[in-house]
C-alpha positions, 0 to 999 in steps of 0.5 A: 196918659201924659206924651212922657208916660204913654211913651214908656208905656209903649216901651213896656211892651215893644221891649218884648218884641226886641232880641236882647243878651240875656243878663244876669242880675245879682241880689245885690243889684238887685236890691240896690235898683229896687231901693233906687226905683223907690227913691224915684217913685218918691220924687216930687215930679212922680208923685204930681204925676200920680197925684194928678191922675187920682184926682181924675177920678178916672180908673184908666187913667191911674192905672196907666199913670202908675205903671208909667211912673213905674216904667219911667223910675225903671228906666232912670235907674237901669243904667247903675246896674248896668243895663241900658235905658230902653225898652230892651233894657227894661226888658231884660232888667225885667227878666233878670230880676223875675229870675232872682225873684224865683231863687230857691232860698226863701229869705231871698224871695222874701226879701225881693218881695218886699222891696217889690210891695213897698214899690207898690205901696208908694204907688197905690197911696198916691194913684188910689189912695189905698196899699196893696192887698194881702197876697192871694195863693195861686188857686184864687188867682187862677180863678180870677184870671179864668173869670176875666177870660171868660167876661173878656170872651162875652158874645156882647162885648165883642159885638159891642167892640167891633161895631166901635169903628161905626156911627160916631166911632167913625169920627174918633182918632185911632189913639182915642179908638184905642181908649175906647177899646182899654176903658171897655177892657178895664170896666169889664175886669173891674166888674169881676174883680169886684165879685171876687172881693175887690172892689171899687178902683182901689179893688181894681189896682190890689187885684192887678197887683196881685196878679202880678205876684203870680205872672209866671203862671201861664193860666192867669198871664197868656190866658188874659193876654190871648183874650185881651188881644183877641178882643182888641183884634175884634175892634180891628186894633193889632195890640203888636203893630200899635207897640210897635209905633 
């Protein structure tokens, strides 16, 4: 990722690791930031960002554009709906939103789901060249998620990742280690993803965008997280202390 996109990146993930007022959103805002991040999305600069990775060819690289394009149009819109353009901010425009997100009147749910898709829709057009998959239930993301645990865990993968620092690893930057470490990551999730019917990198990018509609599941999010940070500790990599940087 560009230095602006790996930037946010990061930014996603040190947000978690600061304290922060809890904030309320309320539908209003938030329909009118989902509207105004959409707007953004569509800028002629993202949509380069993301049109320039999608002719990489490389899955890795347009995942990470496109959340990074997500995270920079976030970012830009935060402070209209009162909120703060940092990864505190981010963070707690987040979870204010997951919480309406959760309402139990079902027009509103219906109606921050939709907004949510065609956020995604303009993001997996230019990245991937394809829209969001129908959602799946609950029971099939579990099992989704259980499998890229189980393929995460492989006695193989891991002895292959904590020999990485050895040989011609040894000459590689830690920011190239790093790569080294997500591209296996990410492989290995496209392999199961694709026996589970999605396939390719655009199966690749439905899959993860499915999952996400179910993020507040612990089996399908900590489970995936526990085996990914793991499996990074395996290659001698502390996923927290490089978000900290």
């Amino acid at each position: 990722a560009r230095p602006m996109f790996r930037r946010a990146l990061l930014l996603r993930h040190s947000g978690r690791l600061l304290s922060s007022e809890a904030r309320a959103l309320t539908l209003e805002q938030a329909m009118t930031s989902s509207h105004l991040i959409l707007s953004e999305l569509e800028s002629p600069q993202m949509v380069q960002a993301m049109q320039g990775a999608a002719s990489q060819g490389d899955r890795l690289q347009k995942w990470q554009t496109a959340n990074a394009v997500l995270i920079q149009a976030t970012l830009r819109t935060l402070p209209q709906v009162g909120f703060s353009a940092d990864a505190a901010g981010l963070h707690a425009y987040t979870e204010a939103f997951a919480a309406q997100a959760r309402s139990p009147q079902p027009e509103v749910r219906s109606a921050l789901a939709g907004v949510n898709v065609s956020k995604w829709r303009t993001l997996l057009r230019h990245a991937f060249g394809c829209d969001p998959a129908p959602p799946i239930e609950r029971s099939a993301a579990r099992a989704l998620a259980i499998d890229m645990v189980d393929a995460l865990q492989d006695e193989a993968l891991l002895a292959e990742v904590a020999g990485s620092r050895e040989g011609l690893g040894s000459r590689l930057s830690d920011q190239e280690h790093q790569l080294l470490v997500a591209r296996a990551v990410v492989n290995v999730q496209a392999e199961v993803m694709a026996k589970h019917g999605f396939e390719g990198d655009a199966g690749f990018a439905q899959a993860q965008v499915c999952l996400m509609e179910h993020a507040h599941d612990a089996v399908v999010t900590a489970s995936v997280a526990a085996a990914t940070t793991s499996l990074y500790a395996r290659a001698g990599i502390n996923l927290q202390e490089t978000f900290r940087q």
